[in-house]
C-alpha positions, 0 to 999 in steps of 0.5 A: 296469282301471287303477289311480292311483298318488298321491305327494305333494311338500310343501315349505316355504319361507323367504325373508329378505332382508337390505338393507345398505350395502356398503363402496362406499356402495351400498346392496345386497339379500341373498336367503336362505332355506331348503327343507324337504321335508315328507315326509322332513323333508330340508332345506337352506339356500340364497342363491342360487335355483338351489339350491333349484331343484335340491333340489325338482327332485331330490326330484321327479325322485326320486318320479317315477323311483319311481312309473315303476319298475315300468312298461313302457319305452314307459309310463315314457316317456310318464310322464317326457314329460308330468312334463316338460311340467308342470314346463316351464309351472311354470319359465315360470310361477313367476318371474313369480309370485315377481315379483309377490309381491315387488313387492307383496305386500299385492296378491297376499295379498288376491288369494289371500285373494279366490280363497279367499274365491271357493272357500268361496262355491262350496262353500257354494252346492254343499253348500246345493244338496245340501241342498236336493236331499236335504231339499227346502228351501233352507238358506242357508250364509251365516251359517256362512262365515267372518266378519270379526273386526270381526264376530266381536268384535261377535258375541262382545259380544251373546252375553256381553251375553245371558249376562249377561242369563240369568245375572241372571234366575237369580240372581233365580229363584234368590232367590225360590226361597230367599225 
């Protein structure tokens, strides 16, 4: 029988970015920022990335040391070897990631923003599907997805706009109950 052991690492992380004209008249960037680690609430203040790099690298090699303690040599072997790779393809991956978010971060907001959106449509055909599975007839999600906040607003007007029609027509009942 084997058994999962499941650890989670959550950091958050802020950059800011200061543009300055140095003494030479050049204008120059600074990157700072800091890491939280959200789990143990350690935090700690970087300008360079190497620093951040090495926090989350110790806080992760600290939960995988954990996680390996009571496991046999040859197992605890195996273990490292495979975290090693992950984090080789993650090193080979990322900065072309942060690249991309930095030279146009609009293009990959919407990019995720998409993929999302891409992820709630497959939910909602699963979820759809074992509805109609469990109850024999088709129920379309759609109108339950997420909409724009131009649809929204649009929403919100029809139901005051039919509020305020109810409402009247009480005050008229009304009336003529006391009439």
């Amino acid at each position: 029988m084997s058994s999962k052991k499941e650890e989670t690492a959550s950091f958050v992380l802020r950059l800011s970015q200061k543009i300055f004209e140095a003494e030479t008249g050049e204008h120059q960037i600074e990157w700072r920022g800091n890491i939280r680690h959200v789990q143990s609430g350690e935090e700690v203040r970087f300008s360079n990335v190497e620093d951040a790099e090495s926090f989350v690298q110790k806080k992760l090699t600290s939960m995988t040391m954990k996680a390996v303690e009571d496991k046999p040599d040859e197992a605890q072997k195996g273990i490292l070897s495979k975290s090693f790779d992950f984090w080789k393809k993650v090193a080979t991956a990322t900065p072309k990631l942060v690249m991309d978010s930095i030279k146009d971060p609009k293009k990959q907001a919407e990019h995720l923003q998409d993929q999302i959106q891409e992820q709630i449509h497959q939910i909602s055909d699963a979820i759809g599907q074992k509805l109609e599975d469990t109850i024999g007839s088709k129920i379309e999600l759609d109108n339950i997805l997420p909409a724009s906040k131009a649809e929204i607003i649009d929403k919100l007007d029809q139901l005051t706009s039919r509020l305020e029609a109810i409402e009247s027509k009480l005050d008229k009942l009304k009336s003529t109950k006391k009439g």
